[in-house]
C-alpha positions as CSV (number, residue, x, y, z in Angstrom):
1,X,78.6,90.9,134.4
2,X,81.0,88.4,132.4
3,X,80.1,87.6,128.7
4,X,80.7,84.2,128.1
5,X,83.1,83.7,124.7
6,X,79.9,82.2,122.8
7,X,77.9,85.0,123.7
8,X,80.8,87.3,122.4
9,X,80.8,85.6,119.0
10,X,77.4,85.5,118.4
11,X,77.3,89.9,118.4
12,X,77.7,90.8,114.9
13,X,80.8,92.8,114.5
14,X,80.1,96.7,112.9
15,X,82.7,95.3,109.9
16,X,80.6,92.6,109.0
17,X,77.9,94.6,108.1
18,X,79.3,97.4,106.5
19,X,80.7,96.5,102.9
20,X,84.3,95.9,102.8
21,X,86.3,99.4,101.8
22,X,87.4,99.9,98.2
23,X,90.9,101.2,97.2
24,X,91.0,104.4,95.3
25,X,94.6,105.0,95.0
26,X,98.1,103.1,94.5
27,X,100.6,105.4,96.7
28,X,102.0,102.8,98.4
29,X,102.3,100.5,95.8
30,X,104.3,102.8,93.4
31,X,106.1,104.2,96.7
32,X,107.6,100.7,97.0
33,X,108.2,99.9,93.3
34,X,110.5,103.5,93.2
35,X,112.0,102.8,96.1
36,X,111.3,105.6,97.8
37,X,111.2,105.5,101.7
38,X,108.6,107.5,104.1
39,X,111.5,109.3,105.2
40,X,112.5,110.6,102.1
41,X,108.7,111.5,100.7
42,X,108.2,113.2,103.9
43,X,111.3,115.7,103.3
44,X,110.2,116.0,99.9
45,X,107.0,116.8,100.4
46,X,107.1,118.5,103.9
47,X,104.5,116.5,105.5
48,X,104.9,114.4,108.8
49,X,105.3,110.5,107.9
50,X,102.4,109.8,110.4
51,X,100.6,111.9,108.2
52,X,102.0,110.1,105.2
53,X,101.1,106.3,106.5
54,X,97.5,107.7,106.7
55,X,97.4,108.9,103.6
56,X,99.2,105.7,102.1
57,X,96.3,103.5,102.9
58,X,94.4,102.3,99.9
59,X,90.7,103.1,101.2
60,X,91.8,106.8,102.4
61,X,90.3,109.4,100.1
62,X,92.8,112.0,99.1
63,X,92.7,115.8,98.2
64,X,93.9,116.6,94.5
65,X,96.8,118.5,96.0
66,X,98.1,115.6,98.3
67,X,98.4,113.7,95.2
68,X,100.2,115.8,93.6
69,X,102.8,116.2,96.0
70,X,102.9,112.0,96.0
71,X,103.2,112.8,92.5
72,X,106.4,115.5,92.7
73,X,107.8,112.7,95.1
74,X,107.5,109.5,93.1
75,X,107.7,111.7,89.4
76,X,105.1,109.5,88.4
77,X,102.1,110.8,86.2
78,X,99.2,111.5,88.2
79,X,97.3,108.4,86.8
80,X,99.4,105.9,88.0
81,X,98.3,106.4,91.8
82,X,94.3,106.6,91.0
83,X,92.6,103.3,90.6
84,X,89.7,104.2,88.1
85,X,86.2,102.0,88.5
86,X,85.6,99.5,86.5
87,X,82.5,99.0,84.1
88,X,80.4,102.5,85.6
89,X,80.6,105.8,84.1
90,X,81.0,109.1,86.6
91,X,77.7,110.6,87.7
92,X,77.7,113.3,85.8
93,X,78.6,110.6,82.5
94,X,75.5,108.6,83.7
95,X,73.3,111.9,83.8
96,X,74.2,113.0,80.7
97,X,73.9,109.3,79.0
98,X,70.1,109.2,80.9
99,X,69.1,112.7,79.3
100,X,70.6,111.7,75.9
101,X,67.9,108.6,76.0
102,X,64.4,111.1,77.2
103,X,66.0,113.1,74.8
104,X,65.6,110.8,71.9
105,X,62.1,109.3,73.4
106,X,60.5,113.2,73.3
107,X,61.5,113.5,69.4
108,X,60.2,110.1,68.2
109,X,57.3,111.0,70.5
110,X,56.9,113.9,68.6
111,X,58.3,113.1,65.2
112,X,55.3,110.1,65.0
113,X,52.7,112.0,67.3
114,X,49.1,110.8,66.7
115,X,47.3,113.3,67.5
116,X,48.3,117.1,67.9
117,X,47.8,117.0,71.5
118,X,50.9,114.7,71.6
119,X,53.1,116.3,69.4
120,X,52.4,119.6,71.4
121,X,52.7,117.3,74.9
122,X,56.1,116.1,73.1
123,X,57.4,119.9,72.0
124,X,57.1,120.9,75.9
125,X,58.6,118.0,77.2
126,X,62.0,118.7,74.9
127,X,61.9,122.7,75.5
128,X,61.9,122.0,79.1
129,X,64.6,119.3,78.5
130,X,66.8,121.8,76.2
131,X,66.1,124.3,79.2
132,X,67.9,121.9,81.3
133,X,70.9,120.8,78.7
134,X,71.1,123.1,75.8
135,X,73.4,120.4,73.9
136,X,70.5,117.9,73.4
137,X,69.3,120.0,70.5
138,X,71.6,118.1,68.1
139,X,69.9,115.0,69.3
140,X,67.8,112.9,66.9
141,X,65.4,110.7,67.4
142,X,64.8,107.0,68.0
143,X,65.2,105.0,64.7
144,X,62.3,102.9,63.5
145,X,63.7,99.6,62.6
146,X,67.6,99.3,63.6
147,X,69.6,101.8,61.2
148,X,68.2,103.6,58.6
149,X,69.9,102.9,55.1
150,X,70.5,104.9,51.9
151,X,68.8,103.5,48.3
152,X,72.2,102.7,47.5
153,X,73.3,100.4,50.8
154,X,72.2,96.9,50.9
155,X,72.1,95.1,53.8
156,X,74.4,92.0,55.2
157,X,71.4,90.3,53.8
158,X,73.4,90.4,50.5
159,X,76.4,89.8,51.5
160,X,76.1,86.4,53.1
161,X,74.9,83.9,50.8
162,X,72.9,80.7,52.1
163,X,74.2,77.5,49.9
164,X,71.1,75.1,48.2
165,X,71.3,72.5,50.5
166,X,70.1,74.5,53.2
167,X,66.4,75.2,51.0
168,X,66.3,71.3,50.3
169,X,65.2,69.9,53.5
170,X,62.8,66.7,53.1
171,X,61.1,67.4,56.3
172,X,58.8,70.7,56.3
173,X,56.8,69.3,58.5
């Protein structure tokens, strides 16, 4: 059977539908700006160069240890070679962050309870949450109305001061 080139074209290729790769490390990139050749990391380091132009590529996923030895060869600091996400936290950052939040829901829950079936719904719900992360205890609740002020703070209400002309419109209407 022969496939005729528009019928070729028309198959969606597996690439297309996957999303592209992202890079997670700058080996090769700081390789090249020491000046360091696969020849030489590869005696340094003691791995095979094949090994070493697989493990140079952006989108491969490297062990701790092999970039440390990329480290020993280029004397770089570690950081240099990782590239770090931009605008997300790590899992475990995001779970805590998430926690932090129910925390803080459970004790206004419970610090404005309306009934004592919800304050004692509300005293379960942040024992089992302190069962989970013991840290949350120092967690206070939600505030009522933005930040809570001394007697003695004023707010920026004070500080900016509206000129006359502003309270002399003709037109209320």
């Amino acid at each position: 059977m022969v496939l005729s080139s528009s019928a070729v074209s028309r198959q969606p290729s597996p690439t297309s539908e996957s999303p592209p790769p992202t890079s997670v490390h700058r080996v090769r990139t700081v390789r090249l700006q020491q000046g360091v050749s696969l020849r030489t990391a590869a005696r340094q380091s003691g791995t095979d160069i094949r090994q070493l132009r697989l493990q140079e590529q952006e989108t491969t996923d490297l062990r701790i240890s092999d970039l440390r030895k990329w480290q020993r060869v280029l004397d770089v600091p570690l950081s240099e070679l990782i590239i770090e996400p931009e605008g997300t936290l790590s899992p475990p950052v995001m779970e805590r962050a998430r926690m932090v939040r129910l925390m803080k829901t459970a004790a206004a829950l419970m610090e404005r309870a309306p009934s004592p079936a919800v304050h004692r719904m509300a005293t379960m719900l942040i024992n089992q949450l302190l069962e989970i992360m013991p840290e949350l205890a120092e967690v206070s609740p939600w505030h009522n109305y933005g930040q809570r002020r001394s007697l003695d703070e004023f707010g920026i209400a004070v500080e900016r001061s509206l000129p006359d002309h502003v309270f002399e419109s003709t037109n209320w209407d």
